[in-house]
C-alpha positions as a printed Julia matrix, in Angstrom:
142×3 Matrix{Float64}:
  -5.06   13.61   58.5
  -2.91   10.5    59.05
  -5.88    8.1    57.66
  -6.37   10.7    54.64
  -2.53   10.2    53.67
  -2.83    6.59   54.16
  -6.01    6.3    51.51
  -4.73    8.64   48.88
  -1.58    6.04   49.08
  -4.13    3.29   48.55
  -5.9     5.2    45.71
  -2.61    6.09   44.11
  -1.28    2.22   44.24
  -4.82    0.46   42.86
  -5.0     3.28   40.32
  -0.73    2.5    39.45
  -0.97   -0.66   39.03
  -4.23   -0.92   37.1
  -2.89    1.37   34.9
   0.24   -0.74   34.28
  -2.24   -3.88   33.74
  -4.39   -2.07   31.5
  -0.91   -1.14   29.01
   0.14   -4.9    30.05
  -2.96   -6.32   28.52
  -3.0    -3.79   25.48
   0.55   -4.74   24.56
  -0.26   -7.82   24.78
  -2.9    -8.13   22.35
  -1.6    -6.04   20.15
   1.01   -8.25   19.85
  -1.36  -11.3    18.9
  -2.84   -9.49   17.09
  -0.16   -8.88   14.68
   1.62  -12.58   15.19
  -1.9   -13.92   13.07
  -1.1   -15.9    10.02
  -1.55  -13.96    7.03
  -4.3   -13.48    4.92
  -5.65  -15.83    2.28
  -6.8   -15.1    -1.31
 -10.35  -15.3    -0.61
 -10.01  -12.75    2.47
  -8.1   -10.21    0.36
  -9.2   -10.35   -3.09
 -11.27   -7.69   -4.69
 -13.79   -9.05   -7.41
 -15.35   -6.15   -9.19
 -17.98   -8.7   -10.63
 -19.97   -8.75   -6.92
 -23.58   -6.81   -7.08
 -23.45   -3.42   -6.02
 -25.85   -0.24   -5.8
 -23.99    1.61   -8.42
 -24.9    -2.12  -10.76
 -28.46   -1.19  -10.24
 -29.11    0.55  -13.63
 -27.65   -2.41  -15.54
 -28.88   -5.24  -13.29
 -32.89   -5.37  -14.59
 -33.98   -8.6   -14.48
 -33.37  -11.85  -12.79
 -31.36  -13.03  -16.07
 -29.26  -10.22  -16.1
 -28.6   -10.92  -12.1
 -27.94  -14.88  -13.19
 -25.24  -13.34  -15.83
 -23.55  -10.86  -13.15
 -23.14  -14.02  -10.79
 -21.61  -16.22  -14.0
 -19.08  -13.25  -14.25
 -18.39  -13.16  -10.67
 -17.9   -17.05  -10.41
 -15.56  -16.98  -13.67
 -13.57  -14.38  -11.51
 -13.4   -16.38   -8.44
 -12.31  -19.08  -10.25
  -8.78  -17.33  -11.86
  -7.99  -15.05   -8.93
  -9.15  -17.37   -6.03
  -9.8   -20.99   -6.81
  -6.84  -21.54   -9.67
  -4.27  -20.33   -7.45
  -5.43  -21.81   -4.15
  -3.0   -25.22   -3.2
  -4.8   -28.05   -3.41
  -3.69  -32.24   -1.62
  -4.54  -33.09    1.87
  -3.39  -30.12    4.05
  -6.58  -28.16    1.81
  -9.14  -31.68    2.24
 -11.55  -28.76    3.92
 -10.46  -25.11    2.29
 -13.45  -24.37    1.11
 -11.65  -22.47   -2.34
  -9.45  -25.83   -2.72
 -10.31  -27.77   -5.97
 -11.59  -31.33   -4.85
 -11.72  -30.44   -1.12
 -14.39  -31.84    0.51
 -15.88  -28.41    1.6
 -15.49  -27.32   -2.2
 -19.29  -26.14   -3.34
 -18.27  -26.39   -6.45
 -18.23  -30.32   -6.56
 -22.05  -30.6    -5.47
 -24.66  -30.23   -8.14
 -26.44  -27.94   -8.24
 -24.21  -25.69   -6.71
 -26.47  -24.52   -3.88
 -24.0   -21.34   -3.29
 -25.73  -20.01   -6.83
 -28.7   -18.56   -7.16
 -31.54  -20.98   -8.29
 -35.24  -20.69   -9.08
 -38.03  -23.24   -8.46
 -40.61  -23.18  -11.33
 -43.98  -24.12  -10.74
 -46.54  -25.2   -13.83
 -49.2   -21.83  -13.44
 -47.19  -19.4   -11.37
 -49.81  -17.06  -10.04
 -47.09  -14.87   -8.16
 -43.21  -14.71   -7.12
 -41.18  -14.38   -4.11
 -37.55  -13.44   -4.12
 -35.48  -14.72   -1.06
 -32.72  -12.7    -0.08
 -30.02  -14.29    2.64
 -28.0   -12.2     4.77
 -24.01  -11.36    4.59
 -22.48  -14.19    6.07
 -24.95  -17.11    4.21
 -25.16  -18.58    1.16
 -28.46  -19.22   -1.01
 -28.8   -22.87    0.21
 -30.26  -21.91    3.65
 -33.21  -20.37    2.0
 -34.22  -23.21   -0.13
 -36.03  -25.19    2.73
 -38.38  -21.97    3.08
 -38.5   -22.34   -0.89
């Protein structure tokens, strides 16, 4: 009986204080959490000009896709890059005019969509790159 008293007290301290460590370590990140700089234009801005599912009807062709993106890219430029700082504290924001990581200042602009032509086409492949790329890392495979 004595030992059975004596391991419930174990049991009942381990399960106390892993408790308490388990709110500890929630508090705590919760607290990071919420200490993170704020948000930048280009992580909270909505551009209505992106492709989307209910764009399908209008969006035919690869020249009405090419006009969509010209739309979206005049939009990033007033509500993200025209109002993003720019000097030496932005030398790699990517939505900084003249920063170094700036797509914009490489031509072509390999974060647009581009086509390679060939003299007698006999077929076409579209390349499609995933969320978090850009066109550029398809056009080796081009």
């Amino acid at each position: 009986m004595k030992s059975t008293i004596i391991i419930d007290k174990r049991i009942s301290f381990y399960f106390t204080w892993t408790l308490l460590s388990l709110v500890a370590c929630a508090i705590t990140i919760f607290f990071q959490g919420c200490a993170d700089p704020p948000r930048m234009l280009w992580h909270s801005e909505n551009l209505t000009e992106e492709f989307t599912a209910a764009k399908a009807d209008e969006i035919r062709t690869y020249d009405d896709y090419l006009q969509l993106e010209d739309r979206l890219f005049a939009q990033l430029e007033e509500k993200v890059y025209a109002p993003t700082a720019t000097g030496p504290e932005y030398a790699l924001v990517r939505y900084s005019s003249g920063s170094a990581a700036n797509p914009q200042q490489r031509l072509p602009n390999w974060n647009r969509s581009f086509e390679f032509s060939a003299n007698k086409p006999v077929g076409g492949v579209m390349l499609l790159h995933g969320m978090s790329d850009s066109p550029y890392s398809l056009r080796a495979l081009g």
